[in-house]
C-alpha positions in Angstrom: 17.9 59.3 -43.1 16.0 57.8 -40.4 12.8 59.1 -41.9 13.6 57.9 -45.6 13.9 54.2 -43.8 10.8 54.2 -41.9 8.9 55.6 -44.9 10.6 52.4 -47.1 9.8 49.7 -44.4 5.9 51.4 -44.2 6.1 50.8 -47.9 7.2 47.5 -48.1 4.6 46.6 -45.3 2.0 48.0 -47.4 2.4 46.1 -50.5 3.3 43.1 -48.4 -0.2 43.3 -47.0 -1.3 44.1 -50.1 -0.3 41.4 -51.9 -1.4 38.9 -48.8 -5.2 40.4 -49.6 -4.4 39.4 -53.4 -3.9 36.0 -53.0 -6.3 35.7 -50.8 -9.0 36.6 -53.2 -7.1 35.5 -56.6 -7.3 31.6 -54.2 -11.3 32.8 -53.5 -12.5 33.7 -56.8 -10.1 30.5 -58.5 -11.9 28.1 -56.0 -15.2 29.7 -56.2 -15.3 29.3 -60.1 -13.7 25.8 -60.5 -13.7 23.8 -57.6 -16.7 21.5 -57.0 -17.7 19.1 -53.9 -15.6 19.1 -50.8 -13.0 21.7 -52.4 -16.0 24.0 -53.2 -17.5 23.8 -49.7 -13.8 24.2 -48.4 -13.5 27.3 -50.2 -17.4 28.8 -49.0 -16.3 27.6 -45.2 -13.1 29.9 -45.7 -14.9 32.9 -46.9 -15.4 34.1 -42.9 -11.6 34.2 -42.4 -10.9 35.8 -45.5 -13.3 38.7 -44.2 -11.5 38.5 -40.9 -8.0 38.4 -42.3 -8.7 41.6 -44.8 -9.9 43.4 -41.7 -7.0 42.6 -39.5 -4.7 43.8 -42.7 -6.5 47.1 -42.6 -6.8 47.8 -39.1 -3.0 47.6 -38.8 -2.2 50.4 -41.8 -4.7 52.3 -39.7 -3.1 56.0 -40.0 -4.7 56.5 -36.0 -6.5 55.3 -33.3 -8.5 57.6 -31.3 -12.3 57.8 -29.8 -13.2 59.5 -33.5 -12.1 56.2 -34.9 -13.6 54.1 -32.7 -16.9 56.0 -33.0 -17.0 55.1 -36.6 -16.0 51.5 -36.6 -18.7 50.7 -34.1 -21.4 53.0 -35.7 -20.2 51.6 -39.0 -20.5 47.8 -37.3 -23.5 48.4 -35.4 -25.5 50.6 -38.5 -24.5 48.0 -40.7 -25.9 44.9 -38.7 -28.6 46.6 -37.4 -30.0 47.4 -40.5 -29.2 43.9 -42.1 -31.5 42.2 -38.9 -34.4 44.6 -39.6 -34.1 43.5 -43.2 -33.9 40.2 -43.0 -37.2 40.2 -40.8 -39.2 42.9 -42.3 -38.3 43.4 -46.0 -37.5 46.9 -45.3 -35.3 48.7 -46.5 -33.6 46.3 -48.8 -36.3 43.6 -49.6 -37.1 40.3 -49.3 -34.3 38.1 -48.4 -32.4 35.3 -46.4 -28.8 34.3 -45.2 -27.6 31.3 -45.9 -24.8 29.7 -43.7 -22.0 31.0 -45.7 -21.0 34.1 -43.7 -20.9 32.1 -40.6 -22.4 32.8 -36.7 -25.9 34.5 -37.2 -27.9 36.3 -34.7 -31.4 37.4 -35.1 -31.1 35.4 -38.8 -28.7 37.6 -39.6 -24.8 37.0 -40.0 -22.4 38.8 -37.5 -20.1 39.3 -39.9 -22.1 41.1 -42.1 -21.6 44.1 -39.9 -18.1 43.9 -40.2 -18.4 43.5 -43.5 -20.0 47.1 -43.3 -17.3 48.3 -41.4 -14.5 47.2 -44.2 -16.2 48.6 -47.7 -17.2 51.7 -46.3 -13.7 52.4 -44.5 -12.1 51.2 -47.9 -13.5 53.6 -50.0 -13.0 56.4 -47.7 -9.5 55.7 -47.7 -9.5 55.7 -51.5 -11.5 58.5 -52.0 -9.1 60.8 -49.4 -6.2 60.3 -51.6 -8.4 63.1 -54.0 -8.3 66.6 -53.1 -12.4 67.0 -53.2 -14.6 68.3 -50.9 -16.2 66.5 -48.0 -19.9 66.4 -49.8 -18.3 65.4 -53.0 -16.4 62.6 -51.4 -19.5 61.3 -49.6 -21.7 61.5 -52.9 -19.0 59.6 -54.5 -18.7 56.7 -51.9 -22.4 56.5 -51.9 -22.2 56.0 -55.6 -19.0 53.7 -56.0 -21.0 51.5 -53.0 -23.8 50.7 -54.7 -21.4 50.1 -57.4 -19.4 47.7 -55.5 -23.0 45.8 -54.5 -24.2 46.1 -58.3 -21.4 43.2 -58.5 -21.7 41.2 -55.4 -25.4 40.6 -55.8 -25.2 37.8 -58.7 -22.3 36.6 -57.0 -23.8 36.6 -53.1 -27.1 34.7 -54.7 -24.9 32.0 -56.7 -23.2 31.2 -53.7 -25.6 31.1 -51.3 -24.5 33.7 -49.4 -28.3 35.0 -49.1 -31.3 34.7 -51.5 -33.8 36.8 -52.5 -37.4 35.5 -51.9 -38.6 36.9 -55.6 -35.5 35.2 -57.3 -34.8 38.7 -58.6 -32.6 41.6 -56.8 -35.1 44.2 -56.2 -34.2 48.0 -56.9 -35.2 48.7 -53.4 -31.8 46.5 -52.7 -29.9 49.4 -54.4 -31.9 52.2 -52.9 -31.2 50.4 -49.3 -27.7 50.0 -49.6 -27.4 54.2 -50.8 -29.4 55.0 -47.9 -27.2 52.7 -45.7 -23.9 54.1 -47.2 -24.9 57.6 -46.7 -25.7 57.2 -43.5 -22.0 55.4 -42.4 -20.3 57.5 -44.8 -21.9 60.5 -43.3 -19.8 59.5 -40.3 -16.4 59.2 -42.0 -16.4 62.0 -43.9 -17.9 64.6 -41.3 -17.0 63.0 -38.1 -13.6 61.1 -38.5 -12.4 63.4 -41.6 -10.1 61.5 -43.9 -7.6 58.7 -42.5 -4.9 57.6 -44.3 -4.6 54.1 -45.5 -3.3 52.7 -48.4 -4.0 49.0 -47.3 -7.9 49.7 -46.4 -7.9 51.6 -49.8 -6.4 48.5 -51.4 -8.4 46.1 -50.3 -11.5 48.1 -51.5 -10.1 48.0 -55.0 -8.8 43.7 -54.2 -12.7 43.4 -53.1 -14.6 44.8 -56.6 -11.9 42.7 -58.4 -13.0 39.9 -56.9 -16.3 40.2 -57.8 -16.5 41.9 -61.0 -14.1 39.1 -62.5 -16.8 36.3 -61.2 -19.6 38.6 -63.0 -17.5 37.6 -65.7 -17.4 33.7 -65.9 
């Protein structure tokens, strides 16, 4: 009995959460579409704590924390980042490209965020894709793929923004390559280092996140 009412306050929690992370991003992609002026810059100032928030949301449906975990957040932070300065100064591996001041605090040009941001999609989908019973190489060819996906739709999105700009005015195909080779490497991590972690609220927010920017592709 006691077990049947911690399993129902768990659930509850989750789609709580869940349906904090909706808002959030139905608000984001409403203002981002049709607001204009000081509403529209409200909304772009905002985008940081929305990031922050969705982070915070997952971390707390997080199934366990141990050094394994820890090991992969900060590779997945510090791979992430790392790679994102060296781009944004070389062109390699992703291209030519800028930040604008969207994603907030930047260090060596490059947001700080945006290695957190690194940390949250790739711990998303390997919480969705251990709800499947595949094996570890299939799961990790299948996050590098639904990735790249996920980018495929924030690009247009990231450029009409401001969020960053490409210095040809086209997203190069060496973008895409970039982020599989970046994926694979931080998936590489999850799914043969940390294993599979439960967490339906990381998972959901993965799912919340290509919403949000597929349905801008859109308008």
């Amino acid at each position: 009995m006691a077990r049947n009412r911690k399993n129902t306050r768990h659930t509850a929690s989750t789609k709580i959460a869940l349906g904090v992370a909706t808002v959030l991003h139905i608000f984001g992609v409403a203002g981002l579409l049709f607001s204009k002026g000081l509403t529209y810059q409200l909304v772009l100032d905002l985008v940081p704590i929305n990031l922050i928030i969705t982070t915070l949301l997952a971390l707390k449906f997080n199934s366990q924390y141990d050094l394994p975990f820890f090991k992969f957040a900060g590779a997945a932070f510090l791979i992430g980042f790392g790679i994102e300065v060296i781009g944004v100064n070389t062109g390699w591996p992703f291209g030519q490209y800028q930040y604008g001041e969207t994603l907030g605090i930047s260090v060596w040009n490059t947001p700080v965020l945006i290695g957190l941001n690194w940390f949250l999609v790739c711990y998303g989908v390997g919480s969705l894709l251990g709800k499947f019973k595949f094996s570890g190489w299939i799961k990790w060819i299948l996050s590098i793929v639904l990735l790249v996906f996920l980018d495929y739709f924030i690009e247009p999105v990231a450029v009409r923004h401001q969020f960053w700009a490409w210095t040809s005015g086209n997203i190069p195909v060496t973008n895409y390559l970039g982020w599989a080779m970046v994926s694979g490497i931080i998936m590489g991590f999850y799914f043969f280092y940390l294993n599979t972690r439960k967490n339906e609220v990381a998972a959901g927010i993965w799912l919340i996140q290509l919403g949000f920017f597929v349905l801008q592709n859109l308008f």
